[in-house]
N, C-alpha and C positions, 0 to 999 in steps of 0.2 A: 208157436210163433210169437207170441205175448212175454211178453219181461216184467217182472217184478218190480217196482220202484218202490222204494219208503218216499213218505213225507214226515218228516220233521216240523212240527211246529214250535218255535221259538222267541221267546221274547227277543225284540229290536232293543239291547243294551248289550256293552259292554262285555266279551268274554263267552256269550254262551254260544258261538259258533268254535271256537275255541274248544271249547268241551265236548262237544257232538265229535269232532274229528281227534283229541282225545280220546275220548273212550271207547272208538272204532278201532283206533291204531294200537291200544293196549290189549284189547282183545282180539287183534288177527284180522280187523275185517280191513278189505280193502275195496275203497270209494274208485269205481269206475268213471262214472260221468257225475255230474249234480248241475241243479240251476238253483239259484236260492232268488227268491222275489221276498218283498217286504212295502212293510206300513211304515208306517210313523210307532204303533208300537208291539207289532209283530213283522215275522218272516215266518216264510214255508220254506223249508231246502230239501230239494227232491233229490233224493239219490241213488244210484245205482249201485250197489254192492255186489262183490261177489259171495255172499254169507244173506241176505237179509232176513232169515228168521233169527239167526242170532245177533246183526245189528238191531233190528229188532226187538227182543228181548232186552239187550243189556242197556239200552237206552228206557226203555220203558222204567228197567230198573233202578235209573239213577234221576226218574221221575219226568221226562220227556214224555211230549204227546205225540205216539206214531202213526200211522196210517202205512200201507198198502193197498197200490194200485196198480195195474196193469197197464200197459204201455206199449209200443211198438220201433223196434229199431230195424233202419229203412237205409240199406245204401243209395248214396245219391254220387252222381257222377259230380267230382270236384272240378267242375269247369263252370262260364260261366253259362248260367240259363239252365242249369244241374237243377237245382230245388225251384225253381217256379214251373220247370216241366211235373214235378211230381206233385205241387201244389195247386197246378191249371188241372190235371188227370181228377186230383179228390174233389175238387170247385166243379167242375163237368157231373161230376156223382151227386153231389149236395152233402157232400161229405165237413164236417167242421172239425177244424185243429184248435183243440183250447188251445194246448202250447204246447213249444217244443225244445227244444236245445240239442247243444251239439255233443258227440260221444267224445274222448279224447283222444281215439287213436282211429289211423286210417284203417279201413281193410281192401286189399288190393287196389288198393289205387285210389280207392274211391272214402268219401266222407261219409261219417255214419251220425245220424239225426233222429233224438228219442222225440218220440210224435206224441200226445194225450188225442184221442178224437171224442165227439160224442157218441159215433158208433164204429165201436172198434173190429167189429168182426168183420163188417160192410167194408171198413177201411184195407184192411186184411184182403180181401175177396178183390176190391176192386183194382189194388196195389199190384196184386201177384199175377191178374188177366191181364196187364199192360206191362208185364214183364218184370219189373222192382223185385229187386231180392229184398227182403225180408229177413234178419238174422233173430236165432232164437238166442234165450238165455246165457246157455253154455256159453256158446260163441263169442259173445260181449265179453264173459266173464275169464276167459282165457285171452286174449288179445292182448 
């Protein structure tokens, strides 16, 4: 039920986003979702791939600093009062969303929202007893 995410660390100049999606796109991988946050003189670009031990890999290799981490994608009904219903459910738990962002494509109707929590398992557990479907990797990564 957990998704893979790379982070990307990258200097805030000129070009090196550029090459991130570059050298994903020469190598086959395709970028599902991302959110990039930034300094004054760095950025983090979180991404979803459908590959990530070989985006991964070929970034490490062209001297990029990666991370993996785990994640959760949460259909949320695309109306309004959709995500503060499922964000009053994790706040009732004592649950925390470092951050989150939005997937890019719908599934059934509905919008899909990569979560970070502090406790992902708790989040997992308390998400799926109130009914929220929950998609795994695959899923994302064929959509």
């Amino acid at each position: 039920m957990k998704v893979e995410q790379i982070s990307i660390f990258i200097e805030n100049k000129s070009g090196r986003l550029a090459e991130v999606s570059r050298v994903l796109g020469e190598t086959g991988v395709n970028i599902r979702a991302l959110s990039l946050a930034d300094t004054s003189d760095f950025g983090i670009l979180r991404l979803i791939v459908d590959d990530s031990e070989k985006a991964k890999g070929v970034l490490k290799e062209k001297g990029f600093t990666v991370s993996k981490t785990e994640v959760v994608a949460v259909e949320v009904p695309d109306q309004p009062g959709g995500l503060a219903r499922i964000l009053q459910v994790l706040d009732s738990d004592a649950i925390n969303v470092e951050y989150m962002y939005a997937f890019v494509e719908r599934c059934d109707g509905n919008a899909v929202i990569i979560f970070r929590f502090d406790e992902t398992d708790r989040a997992i557990r308390t998400l799926l007893a109130k009914g929220f479907n929950i998609l795994d990797g695959s899923q994302l990564y064929s959509m």
